[in-house]
N, C-alpha and C positions, 0 to 999 in steps of 0.2 A: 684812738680818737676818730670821731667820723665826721664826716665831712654833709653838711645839709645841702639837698639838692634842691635848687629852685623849681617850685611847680611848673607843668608844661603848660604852655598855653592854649588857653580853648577853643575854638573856633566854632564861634555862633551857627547854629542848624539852618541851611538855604532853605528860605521861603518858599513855596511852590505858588505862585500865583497864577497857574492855569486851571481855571473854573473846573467844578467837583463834577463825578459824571449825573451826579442829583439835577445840578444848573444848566447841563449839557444835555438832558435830555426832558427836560423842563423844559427847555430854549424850542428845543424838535416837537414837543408837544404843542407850543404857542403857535408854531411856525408852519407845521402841518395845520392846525385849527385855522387860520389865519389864511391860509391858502385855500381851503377849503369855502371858506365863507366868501371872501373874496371872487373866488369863479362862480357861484351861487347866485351872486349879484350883478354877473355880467349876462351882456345879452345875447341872444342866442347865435347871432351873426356879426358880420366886420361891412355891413352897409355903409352907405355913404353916408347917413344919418345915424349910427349908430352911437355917436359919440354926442348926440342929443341925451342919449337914455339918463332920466336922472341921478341912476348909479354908476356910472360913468367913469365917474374919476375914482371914486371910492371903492367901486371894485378893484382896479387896479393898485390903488396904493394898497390894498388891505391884500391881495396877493404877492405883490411885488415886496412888501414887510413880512410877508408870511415867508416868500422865498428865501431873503436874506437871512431869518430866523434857522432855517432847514440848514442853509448850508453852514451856520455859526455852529450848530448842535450835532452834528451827522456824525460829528469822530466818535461820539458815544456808541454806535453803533459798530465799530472797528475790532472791536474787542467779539462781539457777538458773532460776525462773521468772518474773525482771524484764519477759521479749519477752511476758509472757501477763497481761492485765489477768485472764480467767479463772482463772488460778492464786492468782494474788494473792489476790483474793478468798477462794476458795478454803482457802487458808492462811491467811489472819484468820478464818476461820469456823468452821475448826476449831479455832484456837487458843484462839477463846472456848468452845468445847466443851470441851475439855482443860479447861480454867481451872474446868468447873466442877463437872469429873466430883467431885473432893474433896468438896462438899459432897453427893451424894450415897452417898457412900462410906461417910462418917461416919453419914447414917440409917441405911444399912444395915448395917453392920459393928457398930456400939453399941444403936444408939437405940434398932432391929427387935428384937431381942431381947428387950428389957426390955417389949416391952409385946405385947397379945394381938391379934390380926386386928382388930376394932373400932379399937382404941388407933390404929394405926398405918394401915388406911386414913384416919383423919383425921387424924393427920398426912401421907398423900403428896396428900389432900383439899388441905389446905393450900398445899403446895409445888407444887401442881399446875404454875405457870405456871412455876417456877424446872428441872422436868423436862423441860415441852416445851422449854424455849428449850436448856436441854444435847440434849434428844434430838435435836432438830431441826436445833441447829449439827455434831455429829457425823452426823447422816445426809447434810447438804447441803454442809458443807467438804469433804470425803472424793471424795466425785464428782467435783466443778469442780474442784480435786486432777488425781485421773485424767483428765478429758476434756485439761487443760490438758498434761498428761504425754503421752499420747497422740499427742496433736494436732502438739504441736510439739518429741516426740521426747527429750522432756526427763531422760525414764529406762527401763531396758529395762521393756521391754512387761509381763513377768511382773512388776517390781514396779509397775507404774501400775495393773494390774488387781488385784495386793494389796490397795491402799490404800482400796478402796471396798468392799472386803469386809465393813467395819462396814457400809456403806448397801444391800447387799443382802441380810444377816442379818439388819435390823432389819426391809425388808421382807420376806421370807417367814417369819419369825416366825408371823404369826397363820394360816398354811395350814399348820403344820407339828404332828406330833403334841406336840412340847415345845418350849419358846420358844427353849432351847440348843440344838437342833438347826440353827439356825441364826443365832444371834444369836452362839456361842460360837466358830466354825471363823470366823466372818465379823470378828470382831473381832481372833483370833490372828493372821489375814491382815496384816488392817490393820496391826498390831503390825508384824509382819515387813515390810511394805512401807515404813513409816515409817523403820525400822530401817536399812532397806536405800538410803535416798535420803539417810539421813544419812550412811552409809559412804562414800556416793557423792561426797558434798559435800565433803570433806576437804578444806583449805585453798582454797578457792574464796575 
């Protein structure tokens, strides 16, 4: 006589609800796009007046949305530069960049505004250290980025020299007759190259 064993029980398959790399480099696409157009729109200097310019604000919301996009999307890119401890890097350094471009956005889009040249060098007095660490993380993630693209072939040539475009606008900037003379073609680059490595990335 045998004896019936009660089935075992099942246990329902864990959901993954972390966005597909389709959505994650869709997001990088919008987000490079967005950034690009956004500095497009800005003006070529940080005058005293410059916060008159009638794209003003919209420039920076439409970059400062573009940034937040970049670094929401950027892990799709983790995979493609896994063989490069330089990439890697690279792409956390900028992501802390992205992360923090927003709160300058808001001094400048609101704050600048409201107050008069004194007013507002004490506050970027202030913020001084929270500047350098965004300026700094977007001039040096952007590079390690490229060499690592470069290097080990990771994306065509014409976008891995895109991508460093913010860190060569940001240094010829002060040899330049206006700081958008180079700081504004050098960042729309970047944009499009960002843009261009998320397209690339699509379900990786």
């Amino acid at each position: 006589m045998t004896t019936l064993q009660a089935p075992l029980p099942t246990t329902a398959p864990t959901r993954d609800f972390r966005p597909s790399a389709n959505v994650r480099s869709l997001t990088l696409v919008a987000g490079g796009a967005l950034f690009a157009v956004g500095n497009l729109l800005h003006p070529l200097e940080h005058s005293d007046t410059a916060h008159e310019y009638p794209t003003w604000v919209a420039a920076h919301v439409l970059f400062g949305i573009g940034a937040v996009l970049i670094a929401a999307g950027m892990t799709v890119l983790t995979r493609r530069f896994a063989a490069s401890r330089t990439g890697l890097v690279g792409l956390g350094i900028t992501w802390l960049g992205m992360v923090l471009i927003p709160g300058g956005v808001v001094m400048e889009a609101w704050v600048r505004p409201l107050m008069d040249h004194h007013g507002f060098a004490a506050v970027e007095e202030a913020s001084l250290a929270y500047t350098m660490l965004a300026g700094t993380s977007n001039l040096v993630g952007p590079a390690l980025i490229a060499i690592a693209a470069i290097r080990h072939r990771l994306l065509p040539l014409w976008a891995a020299l895109a991508i460093p475009g913010i860190t060569v606008g940001a240094l010829l900037y002060p040899v330049l007759p206006k700081e958008g003379y180079g700081i504004i073609p050098g960042t729309v680059l970047f944009g499009i190259g960002i843009a261009a490595a998320g397209w690339l990335s699509r379900s990786e």
